[in-house]
C-alpha distance (Angstrom), angle and dihedral (degrees) to the residues before:
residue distance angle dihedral
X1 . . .
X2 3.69 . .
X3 3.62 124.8 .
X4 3.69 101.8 -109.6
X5 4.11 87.2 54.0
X6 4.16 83.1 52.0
X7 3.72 85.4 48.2
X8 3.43 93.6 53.8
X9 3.52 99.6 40.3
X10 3.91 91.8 57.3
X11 3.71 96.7 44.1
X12 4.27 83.3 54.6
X13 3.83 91.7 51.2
X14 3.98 90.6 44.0
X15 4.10 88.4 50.8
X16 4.35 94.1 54.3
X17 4.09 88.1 38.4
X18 3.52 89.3 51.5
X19 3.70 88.0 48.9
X20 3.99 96.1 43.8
X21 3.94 82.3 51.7
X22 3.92 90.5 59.2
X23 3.53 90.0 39.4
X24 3.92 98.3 65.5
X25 3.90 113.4 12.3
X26 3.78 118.6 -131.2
X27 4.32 98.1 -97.9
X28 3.91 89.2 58.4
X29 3.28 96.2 55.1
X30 3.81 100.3 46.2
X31 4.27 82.1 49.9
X32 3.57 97.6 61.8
X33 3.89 116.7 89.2
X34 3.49 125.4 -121.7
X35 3.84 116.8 -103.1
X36 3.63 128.8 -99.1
X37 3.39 112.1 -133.9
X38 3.64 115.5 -135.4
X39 3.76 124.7 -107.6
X40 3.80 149.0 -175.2
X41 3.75 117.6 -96.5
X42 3.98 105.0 -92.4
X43 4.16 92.0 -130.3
X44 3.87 93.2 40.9
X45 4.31 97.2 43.7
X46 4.11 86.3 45.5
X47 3.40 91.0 72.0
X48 3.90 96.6 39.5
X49 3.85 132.3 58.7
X50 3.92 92.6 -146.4
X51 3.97 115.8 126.6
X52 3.99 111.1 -68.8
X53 3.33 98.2 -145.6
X54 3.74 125.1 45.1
X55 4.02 105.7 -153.8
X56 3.69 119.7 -121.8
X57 3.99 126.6 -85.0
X58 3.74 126.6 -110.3
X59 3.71 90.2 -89.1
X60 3.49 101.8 48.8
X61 3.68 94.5 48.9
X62 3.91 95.7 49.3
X63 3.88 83.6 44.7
X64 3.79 95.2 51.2
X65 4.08 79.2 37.8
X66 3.87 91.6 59.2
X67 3.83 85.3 68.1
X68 3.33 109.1 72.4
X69 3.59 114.4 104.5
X70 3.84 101.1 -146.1
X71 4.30 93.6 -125.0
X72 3.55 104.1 -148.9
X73 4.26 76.5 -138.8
X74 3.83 101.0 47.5
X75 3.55 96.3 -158.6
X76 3.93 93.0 174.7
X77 3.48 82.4 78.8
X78 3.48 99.2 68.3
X79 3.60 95.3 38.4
X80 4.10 85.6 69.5
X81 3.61 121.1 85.4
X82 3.85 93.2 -139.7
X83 3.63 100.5 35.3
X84 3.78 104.6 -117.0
X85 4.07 109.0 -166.1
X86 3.94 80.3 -116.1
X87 3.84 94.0 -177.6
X88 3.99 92.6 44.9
X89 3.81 91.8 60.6
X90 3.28 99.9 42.0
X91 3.76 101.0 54.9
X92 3.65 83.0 43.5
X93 3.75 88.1 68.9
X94 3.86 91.3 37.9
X95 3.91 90.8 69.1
X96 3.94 91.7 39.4
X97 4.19 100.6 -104.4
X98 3.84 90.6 126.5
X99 4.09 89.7 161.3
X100 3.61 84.0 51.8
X101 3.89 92.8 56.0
X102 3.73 87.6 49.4
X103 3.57 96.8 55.6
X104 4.14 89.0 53.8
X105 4.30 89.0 46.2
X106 3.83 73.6 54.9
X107 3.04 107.1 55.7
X108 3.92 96.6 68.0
X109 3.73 106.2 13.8
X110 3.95 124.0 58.3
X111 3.55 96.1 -163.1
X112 3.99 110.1 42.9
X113 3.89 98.8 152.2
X114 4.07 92.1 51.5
X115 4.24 88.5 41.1
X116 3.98 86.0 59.9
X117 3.01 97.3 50.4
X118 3.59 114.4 34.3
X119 4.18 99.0 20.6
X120 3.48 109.8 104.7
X121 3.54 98.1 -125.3
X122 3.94 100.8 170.2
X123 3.78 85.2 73.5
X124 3.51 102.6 47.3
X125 4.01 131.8 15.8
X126 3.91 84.7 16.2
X127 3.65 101.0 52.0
X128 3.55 85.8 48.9
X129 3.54 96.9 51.5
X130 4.28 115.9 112.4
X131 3.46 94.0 -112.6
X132 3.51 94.2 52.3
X133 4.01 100.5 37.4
X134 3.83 87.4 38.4
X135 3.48 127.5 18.9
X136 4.19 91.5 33.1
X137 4.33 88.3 -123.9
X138 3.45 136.1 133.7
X139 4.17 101.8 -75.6
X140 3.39 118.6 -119.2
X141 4.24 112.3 -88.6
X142 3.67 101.8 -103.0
X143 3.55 92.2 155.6
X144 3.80 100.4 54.4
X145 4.02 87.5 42.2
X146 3.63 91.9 53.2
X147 3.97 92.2 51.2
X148 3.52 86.0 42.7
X149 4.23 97.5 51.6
X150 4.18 83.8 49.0
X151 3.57 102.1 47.5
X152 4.19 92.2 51.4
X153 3.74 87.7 52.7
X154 3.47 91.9 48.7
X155 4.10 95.4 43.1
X156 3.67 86.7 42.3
X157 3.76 95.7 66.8
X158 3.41 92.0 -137.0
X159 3.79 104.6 94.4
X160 4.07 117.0 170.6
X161 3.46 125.1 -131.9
X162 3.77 118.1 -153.2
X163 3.54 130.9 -112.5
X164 3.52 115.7 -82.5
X165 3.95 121.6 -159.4
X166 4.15 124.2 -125.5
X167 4.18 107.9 -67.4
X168 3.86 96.4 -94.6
X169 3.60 93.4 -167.5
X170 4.24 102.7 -112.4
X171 3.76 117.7 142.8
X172 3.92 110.3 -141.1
X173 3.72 121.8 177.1
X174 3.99 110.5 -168.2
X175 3.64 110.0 -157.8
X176 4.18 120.5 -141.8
X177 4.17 112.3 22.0
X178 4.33 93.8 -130.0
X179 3.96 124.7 115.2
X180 3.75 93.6 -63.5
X181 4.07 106.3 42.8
X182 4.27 81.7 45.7
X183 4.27 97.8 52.3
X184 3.99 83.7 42.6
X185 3.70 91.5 44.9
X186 4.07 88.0 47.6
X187 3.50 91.4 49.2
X188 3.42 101.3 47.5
X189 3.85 91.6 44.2
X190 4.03 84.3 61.7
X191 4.07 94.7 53.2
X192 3.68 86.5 58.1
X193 3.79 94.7 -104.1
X194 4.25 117.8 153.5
X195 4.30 93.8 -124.6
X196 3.49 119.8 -163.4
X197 4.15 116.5 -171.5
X198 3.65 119.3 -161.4
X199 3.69 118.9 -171.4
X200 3.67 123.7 -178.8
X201 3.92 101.6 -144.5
X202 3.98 113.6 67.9
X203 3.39 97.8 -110.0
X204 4.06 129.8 75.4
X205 3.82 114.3 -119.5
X206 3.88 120.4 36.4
X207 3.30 126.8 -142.7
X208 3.70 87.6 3.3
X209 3.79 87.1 71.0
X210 3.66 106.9 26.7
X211 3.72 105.3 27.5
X212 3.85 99.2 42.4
X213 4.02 116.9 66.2
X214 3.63 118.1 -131.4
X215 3.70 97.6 -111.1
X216 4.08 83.1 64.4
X217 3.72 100.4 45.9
X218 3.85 115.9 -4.3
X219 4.00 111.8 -129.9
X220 4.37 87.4 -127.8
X221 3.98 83.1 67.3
X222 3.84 99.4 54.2
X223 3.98 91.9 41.1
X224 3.93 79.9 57.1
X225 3.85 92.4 54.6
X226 3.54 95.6 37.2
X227 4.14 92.1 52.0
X228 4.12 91.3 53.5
X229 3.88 80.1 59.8
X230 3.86 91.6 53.3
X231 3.48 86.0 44.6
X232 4.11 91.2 55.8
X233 3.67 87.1 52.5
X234 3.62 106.3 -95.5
X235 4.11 117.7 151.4
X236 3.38 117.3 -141.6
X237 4.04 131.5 -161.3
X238 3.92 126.5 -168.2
X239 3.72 133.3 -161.8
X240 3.86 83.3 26.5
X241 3.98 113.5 139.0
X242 4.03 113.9 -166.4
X243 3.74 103.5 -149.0
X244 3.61 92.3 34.2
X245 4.12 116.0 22.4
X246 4.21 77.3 50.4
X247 3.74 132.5 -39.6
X248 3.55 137.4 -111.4
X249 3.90 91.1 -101.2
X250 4.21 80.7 58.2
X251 3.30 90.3 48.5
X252 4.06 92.0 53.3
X253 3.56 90.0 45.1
X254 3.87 85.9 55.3
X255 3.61 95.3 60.6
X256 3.82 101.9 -94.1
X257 4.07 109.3 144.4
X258 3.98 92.6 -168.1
X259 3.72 149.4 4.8
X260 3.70 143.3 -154.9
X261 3.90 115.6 -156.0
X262 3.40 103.6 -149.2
X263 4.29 94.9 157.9
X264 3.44 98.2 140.8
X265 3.93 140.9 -134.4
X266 4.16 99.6 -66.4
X267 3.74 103.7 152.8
X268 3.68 117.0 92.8
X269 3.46 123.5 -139.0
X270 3.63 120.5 -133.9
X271 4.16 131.2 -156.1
X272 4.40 87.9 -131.4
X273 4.00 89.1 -140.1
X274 3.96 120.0 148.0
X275 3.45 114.8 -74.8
X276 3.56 98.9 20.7
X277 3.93 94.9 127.3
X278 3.61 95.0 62.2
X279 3.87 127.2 130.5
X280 3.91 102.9 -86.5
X281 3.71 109.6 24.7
X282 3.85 110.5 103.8
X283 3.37 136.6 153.0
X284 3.98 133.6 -87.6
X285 3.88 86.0 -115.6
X286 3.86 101.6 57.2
X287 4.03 94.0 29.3
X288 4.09 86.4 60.9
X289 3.68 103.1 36.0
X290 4.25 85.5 51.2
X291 3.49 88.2 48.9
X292 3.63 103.4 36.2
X293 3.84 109.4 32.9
X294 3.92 102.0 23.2
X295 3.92 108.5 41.9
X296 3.94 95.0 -115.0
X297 3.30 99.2 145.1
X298 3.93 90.6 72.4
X299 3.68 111.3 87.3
X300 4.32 91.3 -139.4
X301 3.55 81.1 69.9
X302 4.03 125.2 117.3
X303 3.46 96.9 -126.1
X304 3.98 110.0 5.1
X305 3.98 124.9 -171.7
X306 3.63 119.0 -105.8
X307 3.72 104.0 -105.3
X308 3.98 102.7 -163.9
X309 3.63 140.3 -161.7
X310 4.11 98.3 -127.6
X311 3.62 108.3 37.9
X312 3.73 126.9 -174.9
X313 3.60 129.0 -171.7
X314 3.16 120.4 -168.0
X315 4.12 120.3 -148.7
X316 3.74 133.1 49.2
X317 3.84 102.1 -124.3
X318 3.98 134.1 106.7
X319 4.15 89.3 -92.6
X320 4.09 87.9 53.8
X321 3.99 85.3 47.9
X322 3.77 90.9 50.3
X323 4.20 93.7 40.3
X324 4.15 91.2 53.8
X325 3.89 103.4 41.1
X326 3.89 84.6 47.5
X327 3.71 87.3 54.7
X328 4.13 88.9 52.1
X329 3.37 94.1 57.0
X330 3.59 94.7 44.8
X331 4.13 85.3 61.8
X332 3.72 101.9 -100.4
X333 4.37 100.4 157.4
X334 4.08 86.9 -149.3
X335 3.70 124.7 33.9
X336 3.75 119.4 169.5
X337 3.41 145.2 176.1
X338 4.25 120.0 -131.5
X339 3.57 104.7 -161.2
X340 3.79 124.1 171.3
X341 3.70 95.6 -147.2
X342 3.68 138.6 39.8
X343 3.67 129.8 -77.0
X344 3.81 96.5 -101.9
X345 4.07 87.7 57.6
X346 3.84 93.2 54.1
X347 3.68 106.8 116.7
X348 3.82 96.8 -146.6
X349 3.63 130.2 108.7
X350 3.95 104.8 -78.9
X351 3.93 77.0 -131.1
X352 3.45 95.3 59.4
X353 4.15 97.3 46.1
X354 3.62 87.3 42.2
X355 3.95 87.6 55.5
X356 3.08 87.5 50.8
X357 3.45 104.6 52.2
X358 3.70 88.6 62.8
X359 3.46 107.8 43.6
X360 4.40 84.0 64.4
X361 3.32 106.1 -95.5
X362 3.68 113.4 155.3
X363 3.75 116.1 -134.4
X364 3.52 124.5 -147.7
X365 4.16 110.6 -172.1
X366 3.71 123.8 178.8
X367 4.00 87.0 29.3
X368 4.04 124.5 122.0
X369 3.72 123.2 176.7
X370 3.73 105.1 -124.7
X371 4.44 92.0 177.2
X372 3.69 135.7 -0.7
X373 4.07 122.8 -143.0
X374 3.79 126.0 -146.1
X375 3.78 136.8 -155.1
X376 3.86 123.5 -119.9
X377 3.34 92.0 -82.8
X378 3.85 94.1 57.5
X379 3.80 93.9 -115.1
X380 4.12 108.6 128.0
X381 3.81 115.9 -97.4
X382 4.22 104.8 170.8
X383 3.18 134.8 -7.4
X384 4.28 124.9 -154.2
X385 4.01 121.2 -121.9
X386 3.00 134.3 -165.2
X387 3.79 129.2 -135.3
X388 4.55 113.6 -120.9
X389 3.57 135.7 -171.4
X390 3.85 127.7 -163.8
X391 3.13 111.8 -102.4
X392 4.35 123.0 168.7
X393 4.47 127.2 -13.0
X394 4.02 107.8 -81.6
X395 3.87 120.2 -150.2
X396 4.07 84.9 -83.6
X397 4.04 93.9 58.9
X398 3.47 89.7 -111.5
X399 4.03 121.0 126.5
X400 4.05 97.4 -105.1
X401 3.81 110.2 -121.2
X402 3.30 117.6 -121.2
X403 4.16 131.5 -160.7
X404 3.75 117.6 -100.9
X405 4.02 108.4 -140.6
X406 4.03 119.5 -117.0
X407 4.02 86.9 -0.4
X408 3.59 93.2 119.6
X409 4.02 123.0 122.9
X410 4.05 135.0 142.8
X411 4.07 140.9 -85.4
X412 3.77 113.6 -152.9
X413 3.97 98.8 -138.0
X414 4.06 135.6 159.8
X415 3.71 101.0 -174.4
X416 4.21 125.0 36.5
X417 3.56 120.5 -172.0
X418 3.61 112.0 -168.1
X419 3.97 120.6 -150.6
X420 4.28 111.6 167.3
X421 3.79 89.8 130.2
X422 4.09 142.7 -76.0
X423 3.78 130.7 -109.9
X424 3.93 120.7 -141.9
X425 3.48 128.7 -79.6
X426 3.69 110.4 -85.1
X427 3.54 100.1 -153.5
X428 3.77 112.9 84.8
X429 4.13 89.1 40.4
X430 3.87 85.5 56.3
X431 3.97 92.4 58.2
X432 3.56 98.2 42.6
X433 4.39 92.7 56.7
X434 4.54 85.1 176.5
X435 4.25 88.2 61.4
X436 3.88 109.3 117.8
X437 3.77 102.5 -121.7
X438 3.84 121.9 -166.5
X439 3.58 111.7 -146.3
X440 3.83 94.3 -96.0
X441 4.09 86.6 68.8
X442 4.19 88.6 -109.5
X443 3.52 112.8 137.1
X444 4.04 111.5 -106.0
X445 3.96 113.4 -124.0
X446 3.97 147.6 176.0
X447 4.00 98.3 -97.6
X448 3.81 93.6 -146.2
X449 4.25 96.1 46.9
X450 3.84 98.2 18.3
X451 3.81 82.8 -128.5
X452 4.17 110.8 160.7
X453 3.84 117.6 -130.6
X454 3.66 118.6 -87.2
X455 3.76 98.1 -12.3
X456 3.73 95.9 88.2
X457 4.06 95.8 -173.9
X458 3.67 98.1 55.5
X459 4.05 126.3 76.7
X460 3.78 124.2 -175.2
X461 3.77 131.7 -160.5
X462 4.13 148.5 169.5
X463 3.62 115.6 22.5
X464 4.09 100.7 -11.8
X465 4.01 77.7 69.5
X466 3.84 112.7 27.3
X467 4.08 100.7 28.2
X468 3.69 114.3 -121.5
X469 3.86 106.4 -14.8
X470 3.91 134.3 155.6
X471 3.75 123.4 -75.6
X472 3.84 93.9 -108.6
X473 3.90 93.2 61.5
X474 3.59 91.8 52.0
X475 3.29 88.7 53.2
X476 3.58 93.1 45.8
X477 3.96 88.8 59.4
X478 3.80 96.5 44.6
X479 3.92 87.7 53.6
X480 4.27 83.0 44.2
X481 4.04 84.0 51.6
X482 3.58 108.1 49.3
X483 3.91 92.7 50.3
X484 4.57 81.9 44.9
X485 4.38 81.3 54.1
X486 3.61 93.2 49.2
X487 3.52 94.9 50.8
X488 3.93 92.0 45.7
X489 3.58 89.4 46.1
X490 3.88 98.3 46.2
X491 4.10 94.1 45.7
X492 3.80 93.3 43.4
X493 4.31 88.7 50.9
X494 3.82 86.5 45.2
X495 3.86 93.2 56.7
């Protein structure tokens, strides 16, 4: 696009902002109360796997819309890892172009419908926002306007695809298909780089597909997403393991001038108490992906999960959320959460432990397992906690919890789903032996480029770099890495 059709693009969106601004002074907007967005009834949606929240109407959204104050300083924007034009969208949906809005969510992040509804906004474009930063109010709902802008397009039938630039002949391969390999692969797709994804499982979009339950994010809106990459161009392979199927060296040999390892953080962490290898106790990570990518929860199947009737999970973070509310629905009587701080420490979304709350799941705070007990047939049947108090900041923040003598006593339980974190997937490190590995086995990178030490062709992103981390800050990095492979790939052709 050439600059005078920029110019005159921004002088057209300055003319209708200027006349929203007359429209509805300042001191209205900031009285109007945020919207609610409507929801499933907790002790009806516990038993179902349909969508917990609904999404807000037309009118709600360009009422919720109307509030946005326009800051002269948008600092939303910089409160959101990808750099949505927060502002732009929303007054998009204030004068009813809601395919409009989509286009700008669009033009930055490749997955708008999963970022509004799984991007935890409170923490990051919302607790930027002016009237949370400045006038100490409830901030304006970018979250529930961005799902909102996302799921018209897609409803409409007329989803946009964004502009890609002239084929300038680069050969990318993006390694793992979850939040980060798919914003790098979007990115890419729009510099006019030929992307191939390979992703090891047999199903395109990683976590987003096998860690998140349907009642979360619904599986119809990532295929959505992941078809307006197709449409851009980008290839994609499943069942494809680099470091095994072929390695990078392969991959070289093939014709591919860079690569961004985006492979994710796969291996569960376990707490190593007694007992712990006992017949139903599993891990967040294989108790989702059964359930949500491989139809386990269906009895006709070959090797279906054990569902349970007293179901613990153990943890206090968005994956332990997911891992107990799935068992509810699957018809455990008790589900609880064991959680070695307090509430206020969790670090899930306040959403998703208020959710929670009332869909009946028991929560059991200051409690750590310190042993599990089995039956005679080897299959868990209790485990013993132990009581903690808070006791002084660890290196996290967080008020270190600390064991409360002769406090112990028992939890009947059939099924134990453990969820105290993941470390990254060990397998592409292992092939390249030169990679810069910290000593929590992520890869080590240039923060600015997402370049890894002294392999100059290779990038690496999301949870291979940062540990387990939300969606949005992979996505962050894969948007960080594409621009890092276009510079690589323009100074290396320039030499």
């Amino acid at each position: 696009m050439s600059l005078d059709k920029e110019y005159l693009k921004e002088q057209r969106s300055l003319a209708w902002r200027d006349e929203l601004r007359k429209s509805m002074p300042a001191k209205e907007r900031t009285s109007r109360e945020r919207v609610s967005m409507p929801e499933q009834e907790p002790l009806v949606r516990n038993k179902n796997n349909e969508e917990v929240n609904l999404g807000l109407t037309e009118q709600m959204a360009i009422e919720e819309a109307r509030r946005c104050l326009d800051c002269v300083d948008p600092t939303c924007i910089s409160g959101c890892p990808v750099s949505i034009n927060i502002p732009s969208f929303i007054k998009h949906i204030e004068k009813s172009d809601f395919l409009g809005a989509a286009k700008v969510l669009k033009e930055t992040s490749a997955l708008p419908a999963v970022c509004g509804r799984v991007c935890p906004q409170e923490i990051q474009c919302e607790k930027a926002c002016f009237y949370t930063v400045k006038l100490n109010k409830t901030p304006v709902a970018i979250g529930h306007l961005e799902r909102f802008a996302a799921d018209f397009e897609q409803k409409s039938g007329s989803v946009s695809v964004p502009e890609i630039a002239p084929n300038n002949g680069f050969n990318v391969a993006v390694i793992g298909a979850g939040p980060a390999g798919l914003s790098a692969a979007g990115d890419l797709a729009k510099y006019g780089c030929n992307v191939t994804v390979f992703e090891a499982l047999h199903e395109i979009g990683g976590v987003l597909k096998y860690g998140i339950p349907e009642f979360r994010l619904p599986n119809s809106v990532v295929d959505v997403e992941i078809n307006s990459l197709k449409k851009m161009g980008v290839k994609f392979f499943t069942n494809f393991v680099v470091g095994s199927t072929a390695s990078i060296q392969d991959l070289r040999e093939e014709g591919f001038d860079a690569f961004f390892v985006s492979s994710g953080a796969g291996l569960p962490n376990f707490m190593g108490i007694p007992g712990e290898n006992y017949s139903g106790i599993m891990s967040s990570n294989e108790y989702l992906t059964r359930v949500n990518l491989m139809n386990a929860a269906q009895s006709d199947y070959d090797t279906p999960v054990f569902l349970g009737k007293h179901v613990a999970v153990i943890g206090g973070g968005n994956t332990a959320m997911d891992s107990v509310r799935t068992a509810k629905r699957l018809g455990a009587e008790k589900a609880m959460i064991v959680y070695r701080r307090t509430i206020e420490e969790m670090p899930a979304r306040v959403e998703e432990i208020y959710h929670a709350q009332a869909e009946d799941i028991e929560f059991f705070c200051l409690t750590n397992p310190i042993e599990y007990k089995a039956d005679e047939t080897g299959h868990v049947s209790s485990m013993t906690v132990q009581k903690m108090e808070l006791g002084e900041p660890d290196a996290s923040g967080r008020r270190r919890p600390v064991p409360m003598p002769n406090s112990e006593y028992e939890i009947p339980v059939d099924l134990v789903i453990v969820s105290v974190g993941v470390s990254p997937n060990p397998l592409v490190p292992k092939s390249l032996p030169e990679l810069v590995m910290s000593k929590w086995g992520t890869i080590e990178v240039d923060k600015e480029t997402m370049q890894a030490h002294n392999v100059p062709d290779v990038f690496a992103g999301g949870d291979i770099v940062r540990g387990g981390a939300t969606v949005i800050l992979a996505m962050g990095d894969g948007r960080k890495a594409a621009a890092g492979i276009m510079k690589y790939l323009k100074s290396k052709h320039t030499k």
